[in-house]
N, CA, C and O of each residue as an XYZ file, in Angstrom:
812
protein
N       0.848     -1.182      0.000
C       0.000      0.000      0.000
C       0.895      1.247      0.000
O       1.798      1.293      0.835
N       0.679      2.559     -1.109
C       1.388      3.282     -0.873
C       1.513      4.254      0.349
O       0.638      4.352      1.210
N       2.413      4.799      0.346
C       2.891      6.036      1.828
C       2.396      7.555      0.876
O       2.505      7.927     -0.293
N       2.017      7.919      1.709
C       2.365      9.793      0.766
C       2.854     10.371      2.100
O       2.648      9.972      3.246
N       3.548     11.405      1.652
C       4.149     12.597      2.290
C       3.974     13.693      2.595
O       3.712     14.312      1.564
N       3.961     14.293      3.381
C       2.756     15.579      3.389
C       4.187     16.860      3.436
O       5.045     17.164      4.265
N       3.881     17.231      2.317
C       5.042     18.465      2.149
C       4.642     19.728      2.266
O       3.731     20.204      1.589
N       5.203     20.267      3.009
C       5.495     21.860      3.143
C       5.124     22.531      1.748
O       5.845     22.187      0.812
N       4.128     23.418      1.475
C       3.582     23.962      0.739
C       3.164     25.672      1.374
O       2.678     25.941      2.473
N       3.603     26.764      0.103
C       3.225     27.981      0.554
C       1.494     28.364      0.422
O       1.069     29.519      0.412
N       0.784     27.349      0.343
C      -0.734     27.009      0.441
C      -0.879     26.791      1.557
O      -1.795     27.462      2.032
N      -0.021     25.644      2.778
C      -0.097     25.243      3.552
C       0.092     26.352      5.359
O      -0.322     26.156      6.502
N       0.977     27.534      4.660
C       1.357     28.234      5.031
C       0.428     29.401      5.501
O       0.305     29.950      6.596
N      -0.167     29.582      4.321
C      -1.462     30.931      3.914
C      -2.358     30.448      5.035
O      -2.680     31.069      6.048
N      -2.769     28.984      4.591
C      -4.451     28.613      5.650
C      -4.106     28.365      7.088
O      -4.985     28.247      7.941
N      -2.731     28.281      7.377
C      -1.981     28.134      9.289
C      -2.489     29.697      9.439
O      -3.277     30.095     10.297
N      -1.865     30.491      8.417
C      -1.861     32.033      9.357
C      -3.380     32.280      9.835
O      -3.861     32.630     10.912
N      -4.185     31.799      8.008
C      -5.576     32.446      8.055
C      -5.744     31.915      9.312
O      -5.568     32.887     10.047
N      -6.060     30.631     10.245
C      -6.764     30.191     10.946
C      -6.174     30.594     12.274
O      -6.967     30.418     13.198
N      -4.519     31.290     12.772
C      -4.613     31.999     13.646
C      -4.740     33.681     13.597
O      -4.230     34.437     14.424
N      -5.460     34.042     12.553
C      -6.128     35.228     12.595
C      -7.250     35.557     13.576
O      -8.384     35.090     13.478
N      -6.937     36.208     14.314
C      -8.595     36.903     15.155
C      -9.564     38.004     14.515
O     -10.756     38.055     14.818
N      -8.777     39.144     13.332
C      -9.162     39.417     13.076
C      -8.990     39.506     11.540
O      -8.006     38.886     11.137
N      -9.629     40.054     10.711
C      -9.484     39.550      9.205
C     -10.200     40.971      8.210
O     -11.411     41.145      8.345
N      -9.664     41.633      7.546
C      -9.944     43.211      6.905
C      -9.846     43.103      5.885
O      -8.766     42.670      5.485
N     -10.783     43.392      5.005
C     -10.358     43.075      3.615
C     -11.602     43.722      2.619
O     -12.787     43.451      2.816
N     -11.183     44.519      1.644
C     -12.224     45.124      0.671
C     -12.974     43.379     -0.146
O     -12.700     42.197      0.063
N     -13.728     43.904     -0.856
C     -14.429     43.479     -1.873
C     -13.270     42.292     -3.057
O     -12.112     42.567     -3.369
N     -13.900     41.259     -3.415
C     -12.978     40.227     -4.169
C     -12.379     39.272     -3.944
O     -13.209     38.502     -3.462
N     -11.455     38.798     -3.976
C     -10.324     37.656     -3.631
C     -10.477     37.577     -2.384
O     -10.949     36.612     -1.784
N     -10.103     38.545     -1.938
C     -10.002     38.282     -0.373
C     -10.934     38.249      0.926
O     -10.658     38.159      2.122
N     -12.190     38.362      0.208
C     -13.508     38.528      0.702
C     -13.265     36.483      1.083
O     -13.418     35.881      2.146
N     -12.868     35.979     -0.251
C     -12.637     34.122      0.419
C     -12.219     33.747      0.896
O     -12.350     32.524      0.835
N     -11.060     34.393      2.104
C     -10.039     33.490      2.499
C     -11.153     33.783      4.160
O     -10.673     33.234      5.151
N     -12.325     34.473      4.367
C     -12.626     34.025      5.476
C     -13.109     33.025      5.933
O     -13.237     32.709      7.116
N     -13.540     32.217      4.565
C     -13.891     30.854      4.959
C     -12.906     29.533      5.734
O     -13.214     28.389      6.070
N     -11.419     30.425      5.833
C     -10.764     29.428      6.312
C     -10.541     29.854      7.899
O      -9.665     29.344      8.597
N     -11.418     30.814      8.337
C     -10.772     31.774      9.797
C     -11.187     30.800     10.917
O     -11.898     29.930     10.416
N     -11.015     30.606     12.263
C     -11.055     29.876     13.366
C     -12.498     30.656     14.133
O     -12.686     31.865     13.996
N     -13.483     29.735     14.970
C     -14.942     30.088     15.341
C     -14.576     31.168     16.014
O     -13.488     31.279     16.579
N     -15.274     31.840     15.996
C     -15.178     33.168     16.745
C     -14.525     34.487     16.163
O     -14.617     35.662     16.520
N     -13.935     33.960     15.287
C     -12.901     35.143     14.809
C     -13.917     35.926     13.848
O     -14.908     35.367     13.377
N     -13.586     37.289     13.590
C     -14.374     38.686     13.084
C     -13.717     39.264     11.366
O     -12.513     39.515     11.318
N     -14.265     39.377     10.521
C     -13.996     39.524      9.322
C     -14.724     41.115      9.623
O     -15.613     41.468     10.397
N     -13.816     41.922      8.534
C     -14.276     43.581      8.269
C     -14.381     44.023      6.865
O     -13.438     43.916      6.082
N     -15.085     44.328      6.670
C     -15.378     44.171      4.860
C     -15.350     45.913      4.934
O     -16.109     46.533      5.679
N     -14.567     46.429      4.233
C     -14.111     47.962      3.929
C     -15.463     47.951      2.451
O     -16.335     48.756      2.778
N     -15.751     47.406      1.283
C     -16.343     47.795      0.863
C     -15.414     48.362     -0.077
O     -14.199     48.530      0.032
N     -16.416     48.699     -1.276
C     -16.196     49.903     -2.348
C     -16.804     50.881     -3.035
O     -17.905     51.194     -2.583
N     -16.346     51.608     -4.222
C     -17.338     52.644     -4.581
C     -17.499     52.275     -5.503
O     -16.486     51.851     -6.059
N     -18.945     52.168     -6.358
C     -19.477     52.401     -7.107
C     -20.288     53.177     -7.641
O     -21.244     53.610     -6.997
N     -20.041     53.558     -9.114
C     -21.246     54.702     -9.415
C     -22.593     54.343    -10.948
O     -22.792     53.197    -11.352
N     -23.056     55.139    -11.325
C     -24.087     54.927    -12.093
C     -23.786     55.922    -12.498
O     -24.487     56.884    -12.184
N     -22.487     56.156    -13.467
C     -22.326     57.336    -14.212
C     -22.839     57.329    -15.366
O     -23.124     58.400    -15.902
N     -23.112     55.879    -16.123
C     -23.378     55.637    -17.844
C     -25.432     56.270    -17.359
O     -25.953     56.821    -18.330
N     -26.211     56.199    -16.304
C     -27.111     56.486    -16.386
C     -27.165     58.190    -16.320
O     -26.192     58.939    -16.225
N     -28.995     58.673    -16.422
C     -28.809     60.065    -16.966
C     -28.561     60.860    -15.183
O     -28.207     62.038    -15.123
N     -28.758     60.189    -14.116
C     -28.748     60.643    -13.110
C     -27.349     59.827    -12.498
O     -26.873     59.183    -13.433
N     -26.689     59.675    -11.479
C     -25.589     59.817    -11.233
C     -25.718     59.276     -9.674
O     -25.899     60.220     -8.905
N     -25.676     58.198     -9.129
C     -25.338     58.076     -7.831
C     -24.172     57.340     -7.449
O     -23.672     56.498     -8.196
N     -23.584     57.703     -5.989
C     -22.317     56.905     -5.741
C     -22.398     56.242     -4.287
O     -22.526     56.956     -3.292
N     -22.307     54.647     -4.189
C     -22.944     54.118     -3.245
C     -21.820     53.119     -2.857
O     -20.978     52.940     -3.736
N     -21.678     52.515     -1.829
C     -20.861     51.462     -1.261
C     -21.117     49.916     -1.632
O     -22.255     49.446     -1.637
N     -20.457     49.483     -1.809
C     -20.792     48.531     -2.806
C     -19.743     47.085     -1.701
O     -18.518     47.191     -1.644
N     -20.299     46.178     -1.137
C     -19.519     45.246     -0.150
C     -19.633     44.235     -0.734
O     -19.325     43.296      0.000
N     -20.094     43.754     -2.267
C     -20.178     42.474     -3.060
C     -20.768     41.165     -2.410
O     -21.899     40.713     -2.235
N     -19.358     40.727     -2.108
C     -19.700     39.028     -1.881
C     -20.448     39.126     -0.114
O     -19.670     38.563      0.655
N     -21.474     39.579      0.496
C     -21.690     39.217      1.217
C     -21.863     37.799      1.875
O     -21.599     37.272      2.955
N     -22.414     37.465      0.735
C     -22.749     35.944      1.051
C     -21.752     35.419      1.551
O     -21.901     35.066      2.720
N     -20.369     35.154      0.901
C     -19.330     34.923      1.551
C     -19.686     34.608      3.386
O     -19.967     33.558      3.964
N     -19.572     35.575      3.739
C     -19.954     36.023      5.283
C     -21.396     35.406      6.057
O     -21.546     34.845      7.142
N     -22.324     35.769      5.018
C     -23.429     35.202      5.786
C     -23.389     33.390      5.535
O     -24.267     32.811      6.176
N     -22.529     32.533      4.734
C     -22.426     31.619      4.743
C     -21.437     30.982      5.809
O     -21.032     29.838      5.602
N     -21.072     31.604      6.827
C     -19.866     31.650      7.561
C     -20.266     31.800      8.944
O     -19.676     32.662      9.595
N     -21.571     30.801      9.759
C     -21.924     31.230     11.140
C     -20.803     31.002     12.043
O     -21.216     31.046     13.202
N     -19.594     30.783     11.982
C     -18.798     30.451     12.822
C     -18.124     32.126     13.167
O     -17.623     32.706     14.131
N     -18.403     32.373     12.019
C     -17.411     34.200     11.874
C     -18.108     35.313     12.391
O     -19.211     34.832     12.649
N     -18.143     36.615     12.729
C     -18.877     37.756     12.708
C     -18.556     38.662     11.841
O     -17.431     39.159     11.788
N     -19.730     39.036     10.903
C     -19.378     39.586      9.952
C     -19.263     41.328     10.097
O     -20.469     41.576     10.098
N     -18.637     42.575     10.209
C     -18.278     43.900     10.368
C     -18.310     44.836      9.060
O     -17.189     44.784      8.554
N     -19.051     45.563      8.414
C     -19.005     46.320      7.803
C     -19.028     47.781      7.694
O     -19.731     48.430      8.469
N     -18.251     48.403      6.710
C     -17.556     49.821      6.888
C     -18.985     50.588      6.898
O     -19.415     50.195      5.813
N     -19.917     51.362      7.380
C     -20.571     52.715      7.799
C     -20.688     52.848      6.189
O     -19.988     53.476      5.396
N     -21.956     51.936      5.968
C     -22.858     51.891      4.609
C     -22.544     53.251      3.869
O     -21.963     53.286      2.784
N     -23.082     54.627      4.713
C     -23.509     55.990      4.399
C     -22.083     56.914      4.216
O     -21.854     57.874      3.479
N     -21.484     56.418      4.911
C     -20.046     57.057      4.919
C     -18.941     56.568      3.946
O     -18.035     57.251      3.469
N     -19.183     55.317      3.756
C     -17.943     54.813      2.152
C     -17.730     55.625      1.329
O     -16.569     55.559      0.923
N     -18.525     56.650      0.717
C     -18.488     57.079     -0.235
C     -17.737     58.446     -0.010
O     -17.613     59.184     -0.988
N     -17.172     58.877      1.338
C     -16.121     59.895      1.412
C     -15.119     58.875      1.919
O     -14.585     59.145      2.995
N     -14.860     58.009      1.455
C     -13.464     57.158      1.314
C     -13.837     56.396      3.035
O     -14.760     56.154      3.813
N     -12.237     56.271      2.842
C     -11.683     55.054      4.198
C     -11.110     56.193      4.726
O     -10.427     57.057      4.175
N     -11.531     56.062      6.027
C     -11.323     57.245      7.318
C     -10.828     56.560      8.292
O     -11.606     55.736      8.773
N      -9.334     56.648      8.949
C      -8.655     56.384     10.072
C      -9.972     56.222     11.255
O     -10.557     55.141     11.328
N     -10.228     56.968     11.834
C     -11.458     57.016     12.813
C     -12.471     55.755     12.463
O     -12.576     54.742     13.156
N     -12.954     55.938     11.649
C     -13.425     54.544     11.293
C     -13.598     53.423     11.393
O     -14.553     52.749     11.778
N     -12.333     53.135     10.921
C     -12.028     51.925     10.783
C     -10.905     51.254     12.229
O     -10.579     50.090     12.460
N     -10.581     52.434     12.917
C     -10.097     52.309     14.598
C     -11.396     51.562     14.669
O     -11.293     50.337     14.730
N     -12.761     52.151     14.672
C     -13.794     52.061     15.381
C     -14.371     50.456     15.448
O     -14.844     49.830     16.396
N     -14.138     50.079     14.091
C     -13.684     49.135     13.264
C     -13.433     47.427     13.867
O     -13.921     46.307     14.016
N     -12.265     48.312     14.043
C     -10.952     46.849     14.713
C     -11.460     47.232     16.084
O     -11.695     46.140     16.601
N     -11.697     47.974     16.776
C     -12.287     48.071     18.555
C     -13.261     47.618     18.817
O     -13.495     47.451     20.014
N     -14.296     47.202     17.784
C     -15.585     46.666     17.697
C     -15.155     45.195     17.905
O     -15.270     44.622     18.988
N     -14.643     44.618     16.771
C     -14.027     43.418     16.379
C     -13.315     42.685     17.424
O     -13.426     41.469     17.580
N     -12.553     43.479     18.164
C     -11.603     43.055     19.171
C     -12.395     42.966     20.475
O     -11.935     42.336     21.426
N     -13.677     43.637     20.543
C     -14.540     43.942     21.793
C     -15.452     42.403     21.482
O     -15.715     41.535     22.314
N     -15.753     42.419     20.231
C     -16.608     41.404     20.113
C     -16.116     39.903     20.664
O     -16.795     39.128     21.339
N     -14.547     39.680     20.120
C     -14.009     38.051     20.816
C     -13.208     38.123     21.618
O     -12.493     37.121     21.662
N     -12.860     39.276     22.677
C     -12.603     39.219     23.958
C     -14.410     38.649     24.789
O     -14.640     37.624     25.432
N     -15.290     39.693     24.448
C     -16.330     39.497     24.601
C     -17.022     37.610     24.576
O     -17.387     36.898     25.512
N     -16.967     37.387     23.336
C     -16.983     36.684     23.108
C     -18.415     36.455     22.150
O     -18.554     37.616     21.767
N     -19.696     35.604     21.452
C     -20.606     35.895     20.554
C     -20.815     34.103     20.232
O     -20.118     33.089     20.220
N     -22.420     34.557     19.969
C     -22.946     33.447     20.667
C     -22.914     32.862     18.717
O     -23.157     33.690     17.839
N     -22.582     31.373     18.370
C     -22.765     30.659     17.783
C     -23.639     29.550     17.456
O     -24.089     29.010     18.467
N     -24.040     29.012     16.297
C     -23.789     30.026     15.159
C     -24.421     31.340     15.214
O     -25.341     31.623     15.981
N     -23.794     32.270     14.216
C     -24.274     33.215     13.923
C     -25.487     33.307     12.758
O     -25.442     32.984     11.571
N     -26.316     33.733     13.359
C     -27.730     34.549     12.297
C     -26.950     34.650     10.829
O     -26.010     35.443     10.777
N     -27.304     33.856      9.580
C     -27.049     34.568      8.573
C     -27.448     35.830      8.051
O     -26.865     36.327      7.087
N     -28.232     36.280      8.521
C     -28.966     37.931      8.526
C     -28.472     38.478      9.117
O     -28.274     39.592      8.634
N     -27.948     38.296     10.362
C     -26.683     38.949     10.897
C     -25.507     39.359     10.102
O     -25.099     40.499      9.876
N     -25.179     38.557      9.834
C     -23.513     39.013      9.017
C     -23.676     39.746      7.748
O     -22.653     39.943      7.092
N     -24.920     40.225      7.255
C     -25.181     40.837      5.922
C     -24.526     42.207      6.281
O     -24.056     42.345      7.411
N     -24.468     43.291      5.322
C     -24.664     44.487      5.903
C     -26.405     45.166      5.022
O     -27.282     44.638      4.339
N     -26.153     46.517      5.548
C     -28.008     46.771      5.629
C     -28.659     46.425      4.108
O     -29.703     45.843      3.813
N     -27.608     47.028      3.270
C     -28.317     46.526      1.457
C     -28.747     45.243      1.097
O     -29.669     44.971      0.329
N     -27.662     44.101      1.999
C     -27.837     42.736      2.000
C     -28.833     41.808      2.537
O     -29.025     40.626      2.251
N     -29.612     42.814      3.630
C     -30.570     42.614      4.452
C     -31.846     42.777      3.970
O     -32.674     41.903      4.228
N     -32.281     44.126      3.050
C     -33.141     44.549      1.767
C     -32.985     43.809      1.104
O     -34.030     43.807      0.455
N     -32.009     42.628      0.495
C     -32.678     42.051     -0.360
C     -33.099     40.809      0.084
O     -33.802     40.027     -0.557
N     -32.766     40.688      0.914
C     -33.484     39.522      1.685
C     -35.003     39.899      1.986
O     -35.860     39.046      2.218
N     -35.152     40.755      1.968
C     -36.859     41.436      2.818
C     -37.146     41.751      1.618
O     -38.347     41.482      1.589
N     -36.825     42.212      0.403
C     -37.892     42.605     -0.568
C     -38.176     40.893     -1.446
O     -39.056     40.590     -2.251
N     -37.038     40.049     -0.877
C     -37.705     38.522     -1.464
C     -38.399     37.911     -0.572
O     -38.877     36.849     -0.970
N     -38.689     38.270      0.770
C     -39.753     37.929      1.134
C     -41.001     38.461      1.180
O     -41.915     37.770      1.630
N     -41.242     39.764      0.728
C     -42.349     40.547      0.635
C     -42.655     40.804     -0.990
O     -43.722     41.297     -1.356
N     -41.664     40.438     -1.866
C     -42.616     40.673     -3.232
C     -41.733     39.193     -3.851
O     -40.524     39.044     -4.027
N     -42.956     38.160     -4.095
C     -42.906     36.929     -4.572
C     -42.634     37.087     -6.319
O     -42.266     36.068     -6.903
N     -42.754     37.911     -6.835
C     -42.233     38.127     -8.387
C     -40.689     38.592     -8.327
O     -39.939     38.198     -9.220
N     -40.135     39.519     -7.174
C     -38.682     39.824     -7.768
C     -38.145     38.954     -6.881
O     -36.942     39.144     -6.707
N     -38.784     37.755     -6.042
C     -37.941     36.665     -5.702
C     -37.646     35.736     -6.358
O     -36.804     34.908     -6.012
N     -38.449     35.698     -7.690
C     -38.228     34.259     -8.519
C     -37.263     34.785     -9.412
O     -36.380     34.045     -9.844
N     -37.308     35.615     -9.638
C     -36.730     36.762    -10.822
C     -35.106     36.469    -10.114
O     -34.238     36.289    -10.968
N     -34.784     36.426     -9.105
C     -33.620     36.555     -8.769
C     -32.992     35.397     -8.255
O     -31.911     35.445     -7.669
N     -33.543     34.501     -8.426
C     -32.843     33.310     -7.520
C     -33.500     31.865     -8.327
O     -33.308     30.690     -8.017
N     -34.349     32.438     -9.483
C     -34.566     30.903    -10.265
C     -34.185     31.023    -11.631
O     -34.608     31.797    -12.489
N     -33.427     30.243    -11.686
C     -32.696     30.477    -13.695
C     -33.751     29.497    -14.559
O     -33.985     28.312    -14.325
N     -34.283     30.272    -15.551
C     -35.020     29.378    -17.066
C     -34.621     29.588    -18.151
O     -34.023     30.624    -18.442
N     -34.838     28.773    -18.859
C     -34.580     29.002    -20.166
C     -35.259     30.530    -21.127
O     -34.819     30.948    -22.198
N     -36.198     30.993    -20.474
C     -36.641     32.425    -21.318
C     -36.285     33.406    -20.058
O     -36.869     34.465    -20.288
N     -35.671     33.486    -18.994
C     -35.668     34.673    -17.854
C     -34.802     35.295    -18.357
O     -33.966     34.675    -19.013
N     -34.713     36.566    -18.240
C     -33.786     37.490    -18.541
C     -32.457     37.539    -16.948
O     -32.617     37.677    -15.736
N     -30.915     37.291    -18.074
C     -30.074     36.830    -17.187
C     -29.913     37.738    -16.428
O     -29.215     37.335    -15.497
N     -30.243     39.009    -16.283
C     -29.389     40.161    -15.691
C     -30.301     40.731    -14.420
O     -30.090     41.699    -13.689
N     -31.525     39.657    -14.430
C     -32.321     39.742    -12.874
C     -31.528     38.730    -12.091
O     -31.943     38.659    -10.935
N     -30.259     37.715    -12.415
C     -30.189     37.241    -11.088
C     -28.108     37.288    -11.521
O     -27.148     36.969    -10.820
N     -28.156     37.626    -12.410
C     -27.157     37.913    -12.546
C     -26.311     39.547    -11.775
O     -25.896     40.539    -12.374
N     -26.317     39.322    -10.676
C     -26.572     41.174     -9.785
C     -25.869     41.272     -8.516
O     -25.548     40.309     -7.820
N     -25.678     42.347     -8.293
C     -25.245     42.576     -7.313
C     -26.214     42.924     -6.032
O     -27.021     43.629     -6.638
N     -26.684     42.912     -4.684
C     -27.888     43.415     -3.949
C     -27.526     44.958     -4.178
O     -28.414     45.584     -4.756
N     -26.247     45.768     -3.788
C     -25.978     46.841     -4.075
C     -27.128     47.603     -5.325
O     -28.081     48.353     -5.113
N     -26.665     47.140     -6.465
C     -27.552     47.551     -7.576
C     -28.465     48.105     -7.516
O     -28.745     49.264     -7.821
N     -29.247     46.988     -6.944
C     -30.664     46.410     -7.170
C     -31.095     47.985     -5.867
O     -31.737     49.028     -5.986
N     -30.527     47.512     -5.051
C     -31.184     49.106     -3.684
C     -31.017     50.283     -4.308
O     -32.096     50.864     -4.429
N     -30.090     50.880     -4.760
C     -29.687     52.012     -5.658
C     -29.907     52.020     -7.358
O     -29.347     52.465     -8.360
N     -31.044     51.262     -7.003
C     -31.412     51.204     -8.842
C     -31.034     51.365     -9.902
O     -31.454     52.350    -10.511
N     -30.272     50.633    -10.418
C     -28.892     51.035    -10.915
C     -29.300     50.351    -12.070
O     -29.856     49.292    -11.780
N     -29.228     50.565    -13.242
C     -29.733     49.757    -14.586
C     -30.952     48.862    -14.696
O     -32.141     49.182    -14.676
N     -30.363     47.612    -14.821
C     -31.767     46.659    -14.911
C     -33.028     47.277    -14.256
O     -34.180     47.248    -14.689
N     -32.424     48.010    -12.783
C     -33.227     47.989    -11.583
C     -33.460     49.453    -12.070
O     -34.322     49.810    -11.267
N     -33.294     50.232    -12.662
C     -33.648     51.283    -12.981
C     -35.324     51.208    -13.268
O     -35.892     50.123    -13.139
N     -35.870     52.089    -13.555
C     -37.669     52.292    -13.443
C     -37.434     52.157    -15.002
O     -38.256     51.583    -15.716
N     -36.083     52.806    -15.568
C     -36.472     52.501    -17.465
C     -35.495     51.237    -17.789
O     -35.733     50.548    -18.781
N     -34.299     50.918    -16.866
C     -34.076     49.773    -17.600
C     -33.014     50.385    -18.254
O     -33.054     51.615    -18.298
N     -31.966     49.753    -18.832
C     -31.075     49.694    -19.807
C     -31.184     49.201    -21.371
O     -31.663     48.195    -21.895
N     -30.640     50.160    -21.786
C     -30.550     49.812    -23.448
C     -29.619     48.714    -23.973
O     -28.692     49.353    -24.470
N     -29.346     47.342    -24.142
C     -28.554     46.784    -24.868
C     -28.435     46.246    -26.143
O     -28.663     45.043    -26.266
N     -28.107     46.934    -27.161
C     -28.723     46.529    -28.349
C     -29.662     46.833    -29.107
O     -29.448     47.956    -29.563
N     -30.746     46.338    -29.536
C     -31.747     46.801    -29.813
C     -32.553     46.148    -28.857
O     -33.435     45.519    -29.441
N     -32.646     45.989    -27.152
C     -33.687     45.198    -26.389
C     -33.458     46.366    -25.116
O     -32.313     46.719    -24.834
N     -34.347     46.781    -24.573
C     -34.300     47.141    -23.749
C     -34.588     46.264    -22.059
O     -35.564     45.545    -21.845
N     -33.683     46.507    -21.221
C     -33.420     45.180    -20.019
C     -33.867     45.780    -19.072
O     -33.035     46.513    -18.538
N     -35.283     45.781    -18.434
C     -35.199     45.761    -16.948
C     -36.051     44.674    -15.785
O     -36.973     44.085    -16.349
N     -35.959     44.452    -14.862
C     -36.409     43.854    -14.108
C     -37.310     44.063    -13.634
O     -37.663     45.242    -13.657
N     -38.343     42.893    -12.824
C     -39.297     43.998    -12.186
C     -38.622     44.059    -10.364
O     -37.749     43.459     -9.738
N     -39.626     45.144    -10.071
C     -38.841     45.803     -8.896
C     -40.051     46.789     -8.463
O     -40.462     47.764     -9.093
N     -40.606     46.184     -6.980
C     -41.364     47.154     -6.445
C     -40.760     48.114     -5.867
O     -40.392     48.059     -4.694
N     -40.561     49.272     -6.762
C     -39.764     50.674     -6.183
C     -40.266     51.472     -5.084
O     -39.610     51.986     -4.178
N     -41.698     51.512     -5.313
C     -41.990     51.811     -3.436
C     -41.462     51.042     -2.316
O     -40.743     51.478     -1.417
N     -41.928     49.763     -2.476
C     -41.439     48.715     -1.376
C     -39.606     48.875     -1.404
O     -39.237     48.110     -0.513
N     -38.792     49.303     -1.817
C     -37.902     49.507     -2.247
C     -37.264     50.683     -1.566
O     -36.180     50.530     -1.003
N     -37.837     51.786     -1.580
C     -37.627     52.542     -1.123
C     -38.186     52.958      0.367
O     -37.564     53.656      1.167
N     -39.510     52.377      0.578
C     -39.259     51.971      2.406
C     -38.327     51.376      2.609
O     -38.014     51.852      3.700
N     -37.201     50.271      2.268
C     -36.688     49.738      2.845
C     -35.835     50.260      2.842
O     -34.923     49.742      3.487
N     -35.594     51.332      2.285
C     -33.931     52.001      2.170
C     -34.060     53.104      3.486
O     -33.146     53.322      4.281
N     -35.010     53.552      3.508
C     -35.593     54.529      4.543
C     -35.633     53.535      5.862
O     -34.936     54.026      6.750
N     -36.048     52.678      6.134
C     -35.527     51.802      6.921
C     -34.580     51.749      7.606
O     -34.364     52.233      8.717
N     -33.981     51.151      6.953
C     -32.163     50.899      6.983
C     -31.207     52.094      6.984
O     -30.043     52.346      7.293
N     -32.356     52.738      6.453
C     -31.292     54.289      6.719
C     -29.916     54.176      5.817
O     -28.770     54.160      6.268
N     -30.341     54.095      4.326
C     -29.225     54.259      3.451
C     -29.577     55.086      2.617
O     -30.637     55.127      1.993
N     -28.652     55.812      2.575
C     -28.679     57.522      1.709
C     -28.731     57.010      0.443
O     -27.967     56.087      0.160
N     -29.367     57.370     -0.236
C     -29.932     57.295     -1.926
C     -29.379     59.003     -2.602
O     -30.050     60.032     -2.685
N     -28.239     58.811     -2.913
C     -28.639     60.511     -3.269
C     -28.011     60.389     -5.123
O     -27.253     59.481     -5.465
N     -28.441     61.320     -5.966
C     -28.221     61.554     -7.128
C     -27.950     62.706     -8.051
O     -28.844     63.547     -8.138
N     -26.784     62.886     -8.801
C     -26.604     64.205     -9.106
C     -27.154     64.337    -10.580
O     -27.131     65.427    -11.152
């Protein structure tokens, strides 16, 4: 029967540190994955990014934290996100102190497991969870693929979709000769932003 050898690898290296990490900071992308390798208890901080809706005729610039899911798939972790309303005048020292003191308060503290996947969202991520449970058309629209659905209702970001951003726009986007939008109860939509208390603003 053969033997194998278990060799020293700079893979092997990366997932030792990840897992004595307590705490874990990281924008939007690549590195949004390596919290899946962090130790129970430990706190992930998602800085977020900017995005805008410049190609539309109105103009907004909103924080954009992507892969939430990442996080809310992760009850072992607590998920921390950068001050929804404030991203959009950058990354602020004060902040993000506030940040890592939270984080560090939380697993001295300590936090009860698992964690709420609604918990670890941040507030945009939370809206789209509540507008798929309160309007049964832009829940199928977003989470069931067919052969005639238009790809670009589940093909999305939640970001988008709160700040109405193309598809989610009231006219929709031009591609081609087809015009693309989704449906989207924009009242219900906009209580929830009022809600959550996320600034919608447009120039």
């Amino acid at each position: 029967m053969p033997t194998y050898e278990l060799v020293e690898t700079d893979f092997m290296a990366q997932l030792r540190l990840l897992s004595d990490m307590d705490i874990h900071i990281t924008g939007p992308g690549t590195g949004q994955m390596y919290q899946t390798f962090l130790s129970d208890g430990s706190v992930t901080i998602n800085l977020g990014k900017l995005k805008n809706s410049s190609y539309q005729r109105s103009t907004t610039t909103y924080a954009s934290f992507m892969e939430q899911y990442m996080t809310a798939g992760a009850p072992y972790i607590k998920g921390l996100y950068y001050p929804i309303n404030e991203r959009r005048n950058g990354i602020k020292k004060k902040e993000l102190v506030t940040l890592i003191q939270r984080a560090a308060k939380l697993i001295t503290d300590g936090f009860r497991l698992p964690v709420n996947s609604r918990e670890n969202l941040a507030a945009d991520g939370q809206i789209f969870i509540e507008m798929c449970e309160k309007d049964v058309t832009f829940c199928r629209e977003v989470t069931v693929r067919a052969p005639l659905r238009e790809t670009s209702c589940f093909n999305m970001w939640a970001e988008d979709m709160v700040h109405e951003v193309r598809q989610w726009s009231s006219q929709g986007f031009i591609a081609g000769k087809r015009r693309i939008r989704c449906p989207l109860n924009h009242i219900l939509l906009r209580q929830l932003r009022q809600k959550y208390n996320i600034v919608h603003e447009t120039t």
